[in-house]
C-alpha positions as CSV (number, residue, x, y, z in Angstrom):
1,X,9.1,-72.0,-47.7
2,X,9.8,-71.1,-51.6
3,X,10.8,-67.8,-53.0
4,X,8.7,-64.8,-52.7
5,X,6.7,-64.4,-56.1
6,X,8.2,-61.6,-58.3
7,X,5.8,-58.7,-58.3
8,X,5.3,-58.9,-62.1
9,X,3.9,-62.5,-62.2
10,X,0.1,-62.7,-61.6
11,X,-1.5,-65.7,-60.3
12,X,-4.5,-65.6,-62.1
13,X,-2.6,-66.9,-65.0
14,X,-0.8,-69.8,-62.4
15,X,-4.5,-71.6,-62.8
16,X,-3.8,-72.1,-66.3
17,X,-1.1,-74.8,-67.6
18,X,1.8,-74.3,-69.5
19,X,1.1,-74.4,-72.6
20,X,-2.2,-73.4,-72.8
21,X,-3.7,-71.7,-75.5
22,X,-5.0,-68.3,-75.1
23,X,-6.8,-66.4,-78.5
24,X,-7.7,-62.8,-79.4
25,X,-10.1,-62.4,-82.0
26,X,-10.3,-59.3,-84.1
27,X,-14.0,-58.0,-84.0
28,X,-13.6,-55.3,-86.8
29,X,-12.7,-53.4,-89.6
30,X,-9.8,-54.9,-91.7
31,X,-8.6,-57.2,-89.3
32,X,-12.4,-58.7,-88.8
33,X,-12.6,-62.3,-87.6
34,X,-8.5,-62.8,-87.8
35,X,-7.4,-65.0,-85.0
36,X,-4.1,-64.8,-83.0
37,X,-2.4,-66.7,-80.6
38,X,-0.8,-67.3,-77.7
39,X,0.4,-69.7,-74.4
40,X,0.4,-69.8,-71.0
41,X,4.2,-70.1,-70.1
42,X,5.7,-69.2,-66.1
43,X,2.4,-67.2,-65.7
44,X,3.5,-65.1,-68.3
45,X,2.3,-65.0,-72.1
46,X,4.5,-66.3,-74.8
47,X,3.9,-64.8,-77.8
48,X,4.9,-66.9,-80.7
49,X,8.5,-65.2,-82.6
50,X,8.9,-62.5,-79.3
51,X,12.1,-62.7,-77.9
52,X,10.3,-61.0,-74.8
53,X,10.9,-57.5,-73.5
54,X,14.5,-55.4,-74.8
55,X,14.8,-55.0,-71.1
56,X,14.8,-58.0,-69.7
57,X,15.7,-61.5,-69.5
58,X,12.6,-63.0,-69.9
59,X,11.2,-64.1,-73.3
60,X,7.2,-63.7,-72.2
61,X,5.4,-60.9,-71.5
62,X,2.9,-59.8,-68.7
63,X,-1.0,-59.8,-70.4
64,X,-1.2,-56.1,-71.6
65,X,2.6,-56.3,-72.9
66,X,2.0,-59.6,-75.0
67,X,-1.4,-58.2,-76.3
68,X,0.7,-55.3,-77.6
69,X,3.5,-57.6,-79.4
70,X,1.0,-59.6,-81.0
71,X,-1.7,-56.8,-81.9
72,X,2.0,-55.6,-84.0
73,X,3.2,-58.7,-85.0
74,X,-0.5,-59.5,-86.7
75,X,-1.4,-55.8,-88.2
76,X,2.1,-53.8,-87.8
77,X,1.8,-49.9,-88.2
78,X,-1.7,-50.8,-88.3
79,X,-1.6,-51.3,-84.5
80,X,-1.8,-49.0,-81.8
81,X,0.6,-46.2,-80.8
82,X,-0.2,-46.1,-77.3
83,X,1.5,-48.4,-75.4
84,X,-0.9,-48.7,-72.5
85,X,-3.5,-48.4,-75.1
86,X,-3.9,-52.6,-74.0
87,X,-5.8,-53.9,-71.5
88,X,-4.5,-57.7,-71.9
89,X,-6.7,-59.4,-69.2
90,X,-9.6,-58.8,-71.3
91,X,-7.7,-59.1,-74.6
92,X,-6.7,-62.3,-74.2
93,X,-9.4,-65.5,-73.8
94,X,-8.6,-69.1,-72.8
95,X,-10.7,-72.0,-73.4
96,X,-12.9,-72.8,-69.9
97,X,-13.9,-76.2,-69.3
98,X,-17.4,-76.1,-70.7
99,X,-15.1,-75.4,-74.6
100,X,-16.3,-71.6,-74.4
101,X,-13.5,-68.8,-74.9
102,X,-13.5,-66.8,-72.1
103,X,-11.4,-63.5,-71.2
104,X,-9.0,-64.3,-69.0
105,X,-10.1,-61.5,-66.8
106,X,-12.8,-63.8,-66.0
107,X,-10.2,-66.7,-64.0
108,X,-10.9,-66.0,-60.2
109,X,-9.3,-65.4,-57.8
110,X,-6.3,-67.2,-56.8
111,X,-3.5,-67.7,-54.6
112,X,-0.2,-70.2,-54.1
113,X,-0.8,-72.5,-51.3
Protein backbone atom coordinates (compact mmCIF):
# COMPACT_ATOMS: atom_id res chain seq x y z
CA UNK A 1 0.00 0.00 0.00
CA UNK A 2 1.71 3.69 -0.56
CA UNK A 3 1.90 6.57 1.82
CA UNK A 4 -1.11 8.13 3.14
CA UNK A 5 -1.69 11.45 0.96
CA UNK A 6 -0.62 14.66 2.90
CA UNK A 7 -3.72 16.47 3.81
CA UNK A 8 -2.75 19.60 1.81
CA UNK A 9 -2.59 17.83 -1.66
CA UNK A 10 -5.95 17.70 -3.52
CA UNK A 11 -6.61 15.22 -5.98
CA UNK A 12 -8.60 17.06 -8.24
CA UNK A 13 -5.36 18.54 -9.45
CA UNK A 14 -3.76 14.59 -9.55
CA UNK A 15 -6.08 14.35 -13.01
CA UNK A 16 -3.98 16.95 -14.49
CA UNK A 17 -0.29 16.15 -15.66
CA UNK A 18 2.81 17.66 -14.65
CA UNK A 19 3.37 20.26 -16.42
CA UNK A 20 0.28 21.40 -17.38
CA UNK A 21 -0.65 24.67 -18.08
CA UNK A 22 -3.19 26.44 -16.02
CA UNK A 23 -4.08 30.46 -16.95
CA UNK A 24 -5.94 33.35 -15.10
CA UNK A 25 -7.06 35.97 -17.13
CA UNK A 26 -7.62 39.46 -15.75
CA UNK A 27 -11.28 40.56 -16.66
CA UNK A 28 -10.95 44.29 -15.63
CA UNK A 29 -9.80 47.57 -14.90
CA UNK A 30 -6.04 48.07 -15.43
CA UNK A 31 -5.02 44.70 -15.57
CA UNK A 32 -7.90 43.92 -18.33
CA UNK A 33 -7.18 40.97 -20.62
CA UNK A 34 -3.46 40.36 -19.11
CA UNK A 35 -2.72 36.67 -18.93
CA UNK A 36 -0.74 34.73 -16.27
CA UNK A 37 0.51 31.51 -15.85
CA UNK A 38 1.00 28.57 -14.24
CA UNK A 39 1.69 24.39 -14.01
CA UNK A 40 0.52 21.52 -12.64
CA UNK A 41 3.46 20.17 -10.55
CA UNK A 42 2.92 17.22 -7.44
CA UNK A 43 -0.79 18.35 -7.37
CA UNK A 44 0.34 21.52 -6.36
CA UNK A 45 0.73 24.89 -8.51
CA UNK A 46 4.11 26.09 -9.55
CA UNK A 47 4.11 29.49 -10.01
CA UNK A 48 6.82 30.62 -12.34
CA UNK A 49 10.00 32.67 -10.02
CA UNK A 50 8.10 31.39 -6.30
CA UNK A 51 10.34 29.73 -4.32
CA UNK A 52 7.05 28.33 -2.64
CA UNK A 53 5.77 29.06 0.86
CA UNK A 54 8.59 30.90 3.75
CA UNK A 55 7.30 28.00 5.81
CA UNK A 56 7.92 25.21 4.12
CA UNK A 57 9.85 23.01 2.09
CA UNK A 58 7.93 22.89 -0.86
CA UNK A 59 8.38 25.24 -3.82
CA UNK A 60 4.48 25.09 -5.08
CA UNK A 61 1.59 26.20 -3.66
CA UNK A 62 -2.00 24.82 -2.92
CA UNK A 63 -4.63 26.70 -5.57
CA UNK A 64 -5.78 29.73 -3.49
CA UNK A 65 -1.97 30.32 -2.22
CA UNK A 66 -0.46 30.30 -5.86
CA UNK A 67 -3.40 32.52 -7.07
CA UNK A 68 -2.18 34.96 -4.37
CA UNK A 69 1.71 34.84 -5.55
CA UNK A 70 0.98 35.35 -8.97
CA UNK A 71 -2.05 37.97 -8.54
CA UNK A 72 1.43 39.87 -6.69
CA UNK A 73 3.93 38.82 -8.87
CA UNK A 74 1.72 40.28 -11.99
CA UNK A 75 0.20 43.65 -10.35
CA UNK A 76 2.29 43.99 -6.90
CA UNK A 77 0.71 46.50 -4.25
CA UNK A 78 -1.89 46.58 -6.78
CA UNK A 79 -3.01 43.09 -5.52
CA UNK A 80 -5.11 42.17 -2.81
CA UNK A 81 -4.47 42.65 0.93
CA UNK A 82 -6.48 39.86 2.15
CA UNK A 83 -4.86 36.83 2.04
CA UNK A 84 -7.89 34.57 1.90
CA UNK A 85 -9.28 37.13 -0.37
CA UNK A 86 -8.47 34.04 -3.21
CA UNK A 87 -10.54 31.45 -4.07
CA UNK A 88 -7.79 29.53 -6.47
CA UNK A 89 -10.08 26.66 -7.68
CA UNK A 90 -12.05 29.07 -9.60
CA UNK A 91 -9.02 31.40 -10.34
CA UNK A 92 -7.11 29.19 -12.03
CA UNK A 93 -8.46 27.38 -15.65
CA UNK A 94 -6.84 24.46 -17.47
CA UNK A 95 -7.32 23.62 -20.95
CA UNK A 96 -10.18 20.62 -21.15
CA UNK A 97 -9.94 18.40 -23.97
CA UNK A 98 -12.49 20.03 -26.29
CA UNK A 99 -9.33 23.27 -26.24
CA UNK A 100 -11.78 25.38 -23.95
CA UNK A 101 -10.28 27.00 -20.67
CA UNK A 102 -12.02 25.78 -17.94
CA UNK A 103 -11.90 26.60 -14.01
CA UNK A 104 -10.36 24.01 -12.48
CA UNK A 105 -13.11 23.86 -10.01
CA UNK A 106 -14.86 22.31 -12.74
CA UNK A 107 -12.30 18.78 -12.77
CA UNK A 108 -14.59 16.07 -10.99
CA UNK A 109 -14.38 14.30 -8.69
CA UNK A 110 -11.53 12.03 -8.09
CA UNK A 111 -9.74 9.63 -6.10
CA UNK A 112 -6.21 7.43 -6.09
CA UNK A 113 -6.93 3.97 -6.93
Amino acid sequence: MGEEMPWWLNPKLGQLDNGTTLRHVYKSGEYEDDVVTAHIQGERIDVPGDTGPDDSDFTTRTPSGAAREADRRHRGADSRNDPYGYSGWDWWEYQNEDGEWVPISELPEWTRT
